[in-house]
N, C-alpha and C positions, 0 to 999 in steps of 0.2 A: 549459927542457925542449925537446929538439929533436922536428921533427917524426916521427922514429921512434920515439922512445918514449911524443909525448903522445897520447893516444887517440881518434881520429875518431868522429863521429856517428854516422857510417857505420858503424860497427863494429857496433853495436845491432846490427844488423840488415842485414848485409853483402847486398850487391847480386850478383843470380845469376850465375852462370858464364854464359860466352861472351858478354856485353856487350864492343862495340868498345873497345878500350885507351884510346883518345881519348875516347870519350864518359862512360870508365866515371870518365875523371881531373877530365873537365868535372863529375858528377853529386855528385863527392865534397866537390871544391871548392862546391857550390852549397850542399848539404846544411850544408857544416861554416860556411860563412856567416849560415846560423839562427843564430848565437849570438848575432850582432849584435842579436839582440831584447832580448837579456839583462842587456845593457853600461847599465848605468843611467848618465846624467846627472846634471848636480848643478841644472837647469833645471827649475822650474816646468811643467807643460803649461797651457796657456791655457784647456781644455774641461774638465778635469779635477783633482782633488787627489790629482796622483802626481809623481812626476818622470819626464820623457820618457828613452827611449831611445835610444840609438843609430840603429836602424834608423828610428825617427821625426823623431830628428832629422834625416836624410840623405835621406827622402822629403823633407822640409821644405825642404830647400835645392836638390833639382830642380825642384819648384814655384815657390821664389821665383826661381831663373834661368830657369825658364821668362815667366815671368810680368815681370820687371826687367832683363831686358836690354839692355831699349833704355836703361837709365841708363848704361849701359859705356860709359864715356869713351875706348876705343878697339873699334873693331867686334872680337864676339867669334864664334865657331864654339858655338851654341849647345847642337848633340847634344854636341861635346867638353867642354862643362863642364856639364855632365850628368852623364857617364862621371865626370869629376873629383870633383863631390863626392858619387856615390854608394860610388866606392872607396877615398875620403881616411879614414873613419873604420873602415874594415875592420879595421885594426892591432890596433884597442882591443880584440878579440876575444881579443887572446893577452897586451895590452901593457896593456889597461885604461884607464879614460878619466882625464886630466890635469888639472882644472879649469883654467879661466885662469887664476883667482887663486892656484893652487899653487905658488909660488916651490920650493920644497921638492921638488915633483914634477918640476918641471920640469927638475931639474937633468941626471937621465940620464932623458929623455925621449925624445929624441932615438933613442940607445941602444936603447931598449927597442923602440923603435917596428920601426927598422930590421930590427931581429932580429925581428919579428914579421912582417915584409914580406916579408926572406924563408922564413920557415916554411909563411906562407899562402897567397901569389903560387906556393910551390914546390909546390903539390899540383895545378896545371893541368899542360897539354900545355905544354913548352919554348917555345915559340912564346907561345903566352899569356902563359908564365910572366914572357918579357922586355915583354911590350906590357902587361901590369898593373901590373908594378912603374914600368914609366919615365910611365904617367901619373901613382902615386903618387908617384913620384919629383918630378915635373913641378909638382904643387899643393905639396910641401912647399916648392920650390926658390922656385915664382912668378916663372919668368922669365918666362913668357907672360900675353898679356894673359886669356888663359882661365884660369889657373891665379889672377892676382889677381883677378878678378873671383869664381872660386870660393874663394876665401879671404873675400871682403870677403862674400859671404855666410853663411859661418861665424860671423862676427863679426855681422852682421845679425839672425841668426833668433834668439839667445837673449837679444839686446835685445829683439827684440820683447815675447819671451814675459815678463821681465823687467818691462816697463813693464805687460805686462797682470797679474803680479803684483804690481805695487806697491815693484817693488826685488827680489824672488829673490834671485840671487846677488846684488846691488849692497850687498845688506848686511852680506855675509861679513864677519868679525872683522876689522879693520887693514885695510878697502880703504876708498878714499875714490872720491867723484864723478872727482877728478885721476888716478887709477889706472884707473877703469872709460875714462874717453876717452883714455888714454896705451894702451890695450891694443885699441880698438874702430878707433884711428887707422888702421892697415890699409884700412882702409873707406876712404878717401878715396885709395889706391893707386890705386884700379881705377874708381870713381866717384863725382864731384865731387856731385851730385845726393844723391846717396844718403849718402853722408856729413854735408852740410849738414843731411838730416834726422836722423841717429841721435845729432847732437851738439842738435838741438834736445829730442829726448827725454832723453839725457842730462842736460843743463842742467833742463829740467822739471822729470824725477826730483827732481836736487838738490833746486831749489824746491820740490817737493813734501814735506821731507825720507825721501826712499823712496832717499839715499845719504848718507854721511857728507860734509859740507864738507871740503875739503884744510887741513892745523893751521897 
């Protein structure tokens, strides 16, 4: 559904006459960003018995690059990977969330995502429109050391929540401990530290049996 015919938040309850053009594209784009509250996770929350969201998980990973930076194996711009991964899960607002272990989803993911990038990125001022999407663009590509480093947080935060539930996803049907480190590996793109810990939690896990042994 393209963005002309799917229907904005804003629509409720349209925004009065003679608001600036610019401001009125910036308020529209902000508004129809609330959905991200929406986009369920397939992640455990740690404080609670629900599964996180979207927009909880991407507070979650400004925190932790606020907080873990100094593990980047190459100095990063830390407001920029910030920007990165509070905009990297936006998509899911039109494209919907992938799990890792979705082989099946994953196949037009890609696809889907894009086409959501530009539907969503295209409700700002032109100017924005190109500076939102090329940092989306940017964390999916990971050519920079900001963009893997907000990757390998991706991959970090729902190990976390994972080990504080005793395996979460790690238990998914047909994945094994070899599949959860073969997909967490990223983690070690961006930092060597931080990787050495999420394969000791992984490994744990195993021992814990909180994931399936590899057959």
């Amino acid at each position: 559904m393209s963005e002309e015919t799917r229907p904005l938040l804003v629509d409720r309850t349209p925004f009065p006459e003679g608001l600036d053009e610019r401001l009125r594209a910036q308020l529209t784009f902000l508004v129809e960003v609330d959905r991200l509250k929406t986009v369920l996770r397939q992640s455990p929350l740690a404080a609670a018995d629900r599964r996180e969201n979207d927009a909880e998980h991407s507070w979650h990973l400004a925190m932790m690059v606020t907080v873990l930076a100094e593990y980047a194996d190459e100095p990063i711009d830390v407001g920029h990977t910030v920007r990165l991964v509070l905009l990297h899960d936006l998509v899911e607002i039109h494209a919907g969330d992938t799990p890792l272990y979705d082989d099946a989803g994953a196949v037009d993911q890609a696809e889907r995502e894009a086409a959501a990038a530009d539907e969503l990125f295209g409700l700002l001022p032109a100017d924005q429109t190109r500076l939102l999407r090329a940092h989306w663009d940017e964390f999916e590509a990971r050519r920079t050391p900001e963009a893997r480093f907000a990757k390998a947080m991706d991959r970090l935060q729902p190990l976390l929540l994972n080990w504080l539930a005793r395996g979460g996803t790690w238990r998914t049907p047909g994945v094994t401990a070899a599949d959860v480190r073969a997909r967490k590996a990223v983690i070690g793109d961006a930092s060597t530290p931080l990787w050495e810990a999420a394969r000791r939690l992984i490994d744990e896990g195993e021992a814990r049996g909180w994931s399936r042994p590899a057959p």
